[in-house]
C-alpha positions, 0 to 999 in steps of 0.5 A, a space after each residue: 214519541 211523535 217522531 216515532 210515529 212519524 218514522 213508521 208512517 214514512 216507513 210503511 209508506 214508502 215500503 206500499 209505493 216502492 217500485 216492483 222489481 225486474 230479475 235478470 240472472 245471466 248463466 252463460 259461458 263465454 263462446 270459443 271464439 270472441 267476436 271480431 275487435 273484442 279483447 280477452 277481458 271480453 265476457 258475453 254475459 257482462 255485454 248482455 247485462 250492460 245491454 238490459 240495463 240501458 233497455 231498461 233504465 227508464 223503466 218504473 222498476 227496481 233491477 236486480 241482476 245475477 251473473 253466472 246464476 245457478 239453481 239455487 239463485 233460480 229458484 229463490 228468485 222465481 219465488 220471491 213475492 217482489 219480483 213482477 218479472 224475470 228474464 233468464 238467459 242461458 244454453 236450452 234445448 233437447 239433447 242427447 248424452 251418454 246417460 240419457 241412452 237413445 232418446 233425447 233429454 229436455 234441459 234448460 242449463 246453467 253456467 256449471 252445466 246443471 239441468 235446472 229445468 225442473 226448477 221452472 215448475 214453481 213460479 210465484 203467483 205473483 210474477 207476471 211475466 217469465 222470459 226464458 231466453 234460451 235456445 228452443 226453450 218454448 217447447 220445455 216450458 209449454 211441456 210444464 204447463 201442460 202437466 199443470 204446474 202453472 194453474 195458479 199463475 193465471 196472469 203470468 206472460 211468457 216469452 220463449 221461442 221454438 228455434 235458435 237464438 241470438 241473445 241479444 236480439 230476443 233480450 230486445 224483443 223480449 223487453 218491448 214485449 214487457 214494456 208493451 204489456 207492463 207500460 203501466 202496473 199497480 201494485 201487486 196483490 199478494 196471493 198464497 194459493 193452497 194445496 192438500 197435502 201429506 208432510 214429508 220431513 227430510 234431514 241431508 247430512 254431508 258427512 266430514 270425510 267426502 270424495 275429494 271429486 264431490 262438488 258442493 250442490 245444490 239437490 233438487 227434491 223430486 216425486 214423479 217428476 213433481 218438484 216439492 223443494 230445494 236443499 242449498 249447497 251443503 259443507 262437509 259436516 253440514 246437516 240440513 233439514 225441511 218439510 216438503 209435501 205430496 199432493 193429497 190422493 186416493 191411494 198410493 202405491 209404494 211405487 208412487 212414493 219414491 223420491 229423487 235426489 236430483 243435483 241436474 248434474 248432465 254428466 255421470 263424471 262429475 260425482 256431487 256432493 249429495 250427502 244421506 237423507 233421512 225422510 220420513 211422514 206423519 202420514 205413512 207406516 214405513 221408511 224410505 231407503 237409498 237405492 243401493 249395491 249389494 255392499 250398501 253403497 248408494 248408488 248414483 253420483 249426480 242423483 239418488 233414488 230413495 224407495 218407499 218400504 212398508 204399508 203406503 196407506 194414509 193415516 191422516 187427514 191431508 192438510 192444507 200447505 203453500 208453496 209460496 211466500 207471501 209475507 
């Protein structure tokens, strides 16, 4: 009995002192061209990784790295109560594509080209410090927290710039920004910030037989541009369910109630494997319904839209939710 004692105690006690940790996720393609006197096994992401790690090897951090991340890796880690920092390269910037029509399009992109940006409007509060090392990805970010995402993430540093970079050097700049500021940390204190809220429950069901084209994807949950969860890629046959929550209001109109299934897939040519939802509240008399064609087909092949039907007023009380995990 004593040595079990012995053991819990050890075991809480190391788990109080051990280190924070750093998040690196990587989601680069190799350029066209491979530089001067590098051979084909050459990757930029490998040299940039390597690189970080020799950055930060004296640092009183745990690292973990992710290579060819995607949205899913993305949001996970942003949310993960352990990490102090994250540092996160790929392509960024304004674009225009043939969807987009005239105007130009926000995106901060992944290896398999999905626009994850959207995904940076949940932060935990306790990371301290976010390094999106991307091309102009400044501008992107200030635009999310201007629109409010960011008011529990009071000490949160964020390191971003305006104009084209070269990876390699902002990694360096970036991580003596982070030494300068972080050279000595104590513990993180845990914080669960809560918000007023209606429950949405959503079931996706990925049906056996699927368009041979469709991709396994990862969906974004969207109301108003307003990120409230993440459903994971999904098999044929697989059937995922969650709650997700709006933000507590006045009044609705049924408008303000419709949902976006979003894979950020940029192109129209790349149908994704989305599935069916089925959503539902507690809180409102009426259903939501896919956007479709005059056969019943849902239409979109990269996102759909899913519209309010019935009478938008509330019936319950808003009730209090997290977004965050503080366990």
């Amino acid at each position: 009995m004593r040595l079990i004692q012995i053991i819990i105690i050890l075991f809480f006690s190391f788990a109080a002192f051990a280190s924070p940790k750093v998040a690196l996720l990587v989601s680069l393609d190799n350029p066209k061209h491979r530089p001067l006197f590098k051979t084909k096994k050459w990757k930029l992401s490998s040299e940039l990784i390597e690189y970080f790690q020799k950055k930060m090897e004296k640092a009183p951090y745990e690292l973990v790295i992710f290579d060819q991340a995607d949205q899913e890796t993305l949001h996970k880690e942003l949310m993960n109560p352990d990490n102090i920092a994250l540092f996160w390269i790929s392509h960024a910037g304004s674009f225009k594509n043939k969807e987009s029509g005239l105007g130009m399009e926000d995106v901060i992109s992944d290896f398999y080209g999905k626009n994850l940006k959207d995904i940076f409007q949940l932060i935990h509060p306790n990371l301290r410090y976010l390094s999106v090392l991307g091309c102009k990805a400044e501008p992107i970010l200030n635009t999310i927290k201007t629109a409010g995402f960011y008011e529990h993430n009071n000490e949160l540093h964020i390191y971003a710039k305006t104009k084209n970079i070269f990876p390699k050097t902002e990694i360096r700049r970036s991580i003596d920004d982070f030494k300068k500021k972080f050279s000595t940390f104590s513990d993180i204190n845990q914080s669960c910030p809560t918000h007023k809220g209606y429950p949405l429950h959503i079931t996706r069901t990925i049906p056996l037989t699927v368009d041979p084209l469709g991709q396994e994807t990862a969906v974004k949950i969207l109301n108003r541009g307003r990120l409230l969860g993440l459903f994971p890629k999904a098999k044929p046959g697989e059937t995922q369910s969650r709650t997700v929550y709006l933000t507590a209001e006045s009044n609705y109109r049924a408008q303000d109630l419709k949902i976006v299934v979003d894979s950020g897939e940029l192109s129209k040519d790349n149908p994704q494997l989305i599935g069916s939802f089925e959503i539902s509240s507690p809180a409102l008399n009426g259903n939501w319904k896919a956007f479709q064609d005059g056969d019943g087909n849902i239409l979109g092949v990269t996102h759909n839209v899913y519209r309010f039907s019935g009478r938008p007023e509330i019936f319950q009380e808003a009730t209090s939710f997290s977004s965050f995990d503080c366990n």
